[in-house]
N, C-alpha and C positions, 0 to 999 in steps of 0.2 A: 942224350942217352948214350952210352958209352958202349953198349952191348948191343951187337947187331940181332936182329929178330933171329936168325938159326942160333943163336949163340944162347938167347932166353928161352928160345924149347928144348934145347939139350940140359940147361936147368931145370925147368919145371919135369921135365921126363927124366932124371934121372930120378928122380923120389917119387914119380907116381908108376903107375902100371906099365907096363911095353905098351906103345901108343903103334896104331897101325899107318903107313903112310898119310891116308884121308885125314886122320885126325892130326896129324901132324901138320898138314900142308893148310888145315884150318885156326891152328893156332898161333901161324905166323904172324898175321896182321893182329891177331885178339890180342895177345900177349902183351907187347909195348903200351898199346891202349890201357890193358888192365893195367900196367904198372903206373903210366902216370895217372890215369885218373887216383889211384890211393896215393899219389905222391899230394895231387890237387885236393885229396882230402884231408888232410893233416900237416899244414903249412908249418915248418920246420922242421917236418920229421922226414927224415932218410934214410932209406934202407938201401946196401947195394943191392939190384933188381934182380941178379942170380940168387942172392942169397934168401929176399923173399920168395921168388918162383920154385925153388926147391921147396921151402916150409910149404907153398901152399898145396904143390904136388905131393905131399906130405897127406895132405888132408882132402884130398879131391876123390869123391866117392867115383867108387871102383866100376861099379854098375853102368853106367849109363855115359854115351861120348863126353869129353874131358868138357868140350865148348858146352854145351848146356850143362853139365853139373856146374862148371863156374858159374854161369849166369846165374844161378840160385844160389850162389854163395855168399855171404858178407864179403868180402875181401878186403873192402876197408879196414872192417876192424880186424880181421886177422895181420892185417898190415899193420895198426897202431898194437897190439897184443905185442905184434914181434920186437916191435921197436921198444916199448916199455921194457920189455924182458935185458933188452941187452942194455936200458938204463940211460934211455935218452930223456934229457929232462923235458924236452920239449913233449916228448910222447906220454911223460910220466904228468905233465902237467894235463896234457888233453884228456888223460884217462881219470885224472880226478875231476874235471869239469864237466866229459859227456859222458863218464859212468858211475863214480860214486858218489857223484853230489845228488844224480837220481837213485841211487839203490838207498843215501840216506832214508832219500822221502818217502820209501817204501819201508825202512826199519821203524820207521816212525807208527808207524801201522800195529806193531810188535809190543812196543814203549815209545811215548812221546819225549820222553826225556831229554836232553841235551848232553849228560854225562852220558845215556845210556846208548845213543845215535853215534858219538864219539867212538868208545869203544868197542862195539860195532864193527863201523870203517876200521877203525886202524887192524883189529883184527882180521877184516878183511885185504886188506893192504899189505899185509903179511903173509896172509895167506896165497894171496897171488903172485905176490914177487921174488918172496923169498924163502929159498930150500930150508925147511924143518927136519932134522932128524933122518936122512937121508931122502927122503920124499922131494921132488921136483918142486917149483911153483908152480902152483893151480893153475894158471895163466896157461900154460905149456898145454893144458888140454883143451883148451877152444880150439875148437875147429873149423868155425864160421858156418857155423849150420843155421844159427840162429843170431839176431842181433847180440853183439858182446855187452850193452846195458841190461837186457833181460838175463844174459847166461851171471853177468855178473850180480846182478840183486837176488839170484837164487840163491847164490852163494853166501849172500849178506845177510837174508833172511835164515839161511841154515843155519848158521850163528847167531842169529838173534835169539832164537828157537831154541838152540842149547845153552846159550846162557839163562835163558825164563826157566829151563827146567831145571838148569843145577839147583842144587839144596842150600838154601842160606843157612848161615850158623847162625845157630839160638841165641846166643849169647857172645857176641864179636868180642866183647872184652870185659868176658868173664872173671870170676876171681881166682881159677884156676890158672889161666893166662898169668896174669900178673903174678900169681904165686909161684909161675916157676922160674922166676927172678928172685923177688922178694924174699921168698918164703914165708909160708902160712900160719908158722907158730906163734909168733909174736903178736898177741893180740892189739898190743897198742899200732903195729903198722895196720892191723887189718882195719881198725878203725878208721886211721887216715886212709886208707883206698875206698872204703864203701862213701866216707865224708869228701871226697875230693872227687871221685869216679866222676857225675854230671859235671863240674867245671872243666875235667881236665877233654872231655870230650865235648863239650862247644868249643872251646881255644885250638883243639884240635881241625875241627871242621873251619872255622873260621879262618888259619891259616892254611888249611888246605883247597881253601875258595882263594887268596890271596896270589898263590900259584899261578904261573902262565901253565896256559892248555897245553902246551909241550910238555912240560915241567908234570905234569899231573898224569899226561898219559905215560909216562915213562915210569913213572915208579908202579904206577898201576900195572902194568903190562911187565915191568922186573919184577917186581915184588909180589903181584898177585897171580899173576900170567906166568910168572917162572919162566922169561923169555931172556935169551942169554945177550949179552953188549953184541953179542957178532951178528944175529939176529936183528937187535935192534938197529946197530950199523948197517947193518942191508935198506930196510925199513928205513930210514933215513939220510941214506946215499951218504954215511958219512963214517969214517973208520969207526973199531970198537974201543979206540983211546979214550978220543972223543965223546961217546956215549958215554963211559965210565967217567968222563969229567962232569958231564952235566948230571950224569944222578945221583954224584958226590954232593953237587951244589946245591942240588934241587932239596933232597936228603935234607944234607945242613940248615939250607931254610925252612925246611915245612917245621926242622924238631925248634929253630931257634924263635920263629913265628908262635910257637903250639907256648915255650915256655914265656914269650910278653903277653901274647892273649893272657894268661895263666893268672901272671900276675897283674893285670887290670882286672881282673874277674874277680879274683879274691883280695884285692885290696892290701895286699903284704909289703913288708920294707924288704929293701934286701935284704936280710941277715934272714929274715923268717921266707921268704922265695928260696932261698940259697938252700936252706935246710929242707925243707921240702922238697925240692930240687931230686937233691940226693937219694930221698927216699922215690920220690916218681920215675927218675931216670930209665931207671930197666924198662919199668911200664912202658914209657914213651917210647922206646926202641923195639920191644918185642910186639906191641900193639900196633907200630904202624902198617902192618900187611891188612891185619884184620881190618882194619878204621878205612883204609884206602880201600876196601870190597863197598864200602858203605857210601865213600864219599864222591 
């Protein structure tokens, strides 16, 4: 321990209340104890000890002597919160293991789904760690009142909650969609769209099963989520170049996947895939937001 016990209460007391001598002269020994035990709780995570004891004097209800409101504190997890926030992987991996693989099991309660559990998480993942639109991470507001796996599956489940109630579209890929590429006057292409619409949407699903679960969450959460590469670089501890490389890639494969399905489905030589081709194209690019809400 690098920070002598007066040296930890002059931390945790400068973020909490004016502390009276008693309670001071009680927080000496607690102090160091509370800090390693949450060091012994979260095996490579590290926090410097001033720098949690402020957060948690931060959070230590006002009411009642400092020594008993801690003892009813989580402390732990406001330890691993702190640690994840500043993007230690080691904290980032323990908060996926002892809190969202349980808040899964609880979205699952919601929709049993696999796509739908997915989404979910990662929008909760998002939501915890990284700043939307001026707004903090969720994370920032735990305050170890209550276990951080329960504070966080509320949070998982309020999302679950509002994605069951958004409105689906009636018609994901409509002829109006398509029309506003195509254009609708030409009655010989509207024939080929209503004649091709079911194959060109199994080929579609079928390369978008074909996808890695990265690769899927990413266009889904760009493309339907309206979530920016900087965002998603947060969300995946990785710059927003990076992002912007992978749902280029991803992109590319799901449209070059959708046109071999296509042409296995329909049985064409290339000359007559090619041509078709041309006329599908728009579709295939304007449709993929829609088709990925489905897929």
């Amino acid at each position: 321990m690098t920070n002598i016990p007066s040296e930890l209460v002059a931390a945790f007391r400068g973020a909490a209340r004016p502390l009276t001598s008693e309670e001071e002269a009680g927080l000496l020994p607690l102090l160091p104890l509370l800090v390693e035990r949450c060091e012994g709780a979260w095996p490579g995570v590290m926090l410097e000890p001033g720098t949690f004891l402020a957060h948690l004097g931060l959070h230590t209800p006002a009411g009642e002597p400092p020594a008993q409101a801690l003892a009813a504190m989580h402390c732990e997890d406001l330890y691993l919160a702190l640690a994840a926030l500043e993007g230690q992987r080691a904290a980032l991996d323990a908060l996926e293991s002892s809190v969202l693989v349980p808040a899964g099991r609880a979205v699952r309660r919601v929709e049993a789904s696999d796509a739908f559990v997915d989404e979910v998480l990662q929008l909760t993942r998002l939501r915890l760690l990284v700043e939307e639109g001026g707004r903090a991470p969720r994370l920032t507001e735990y305050a170890g009142r209550g276990p951080l796996r329960r504070w966080a599956e509320a949070v998982s489940l309020g999302i679950a909650l509002s994605l069951k109630r958004r409105p689906e579209r009636s018609t994901p890929l409509d002829d109006a969609l398509i029309a506003a590429d195509l254009g609708a006057a030409d009655p010989e292409l509207e024939h080929i769209r209503h004649r091709y619409r079911p194959a060109f949407r199994a080929a579609f699903a079928e390369a978008l099963a074909a996808l890695s679960l990265r690769d899927r969450n990413l266009l889904r959460m760009g493309l339907v989520q309206g979530l920016g590469v900087e965002s998603l670089g947060a969300l995946h501890q990785v710059h927003a170049s990076t992002v912007s490389r992978w749902m280029a890639k991803a992109r590319e494969a799901l449209l070059e996947h959708t046109r071999m399905a296509l042409a296995r489905r329909l049985a064409l030589n290339t000359s007559q895939l090619d041509s078709l081709l041309r006329v599908l194209d728009g579709s295939l690019e304007i449709s993929l937001a829609s088709l990925l809400k489905e897929g």
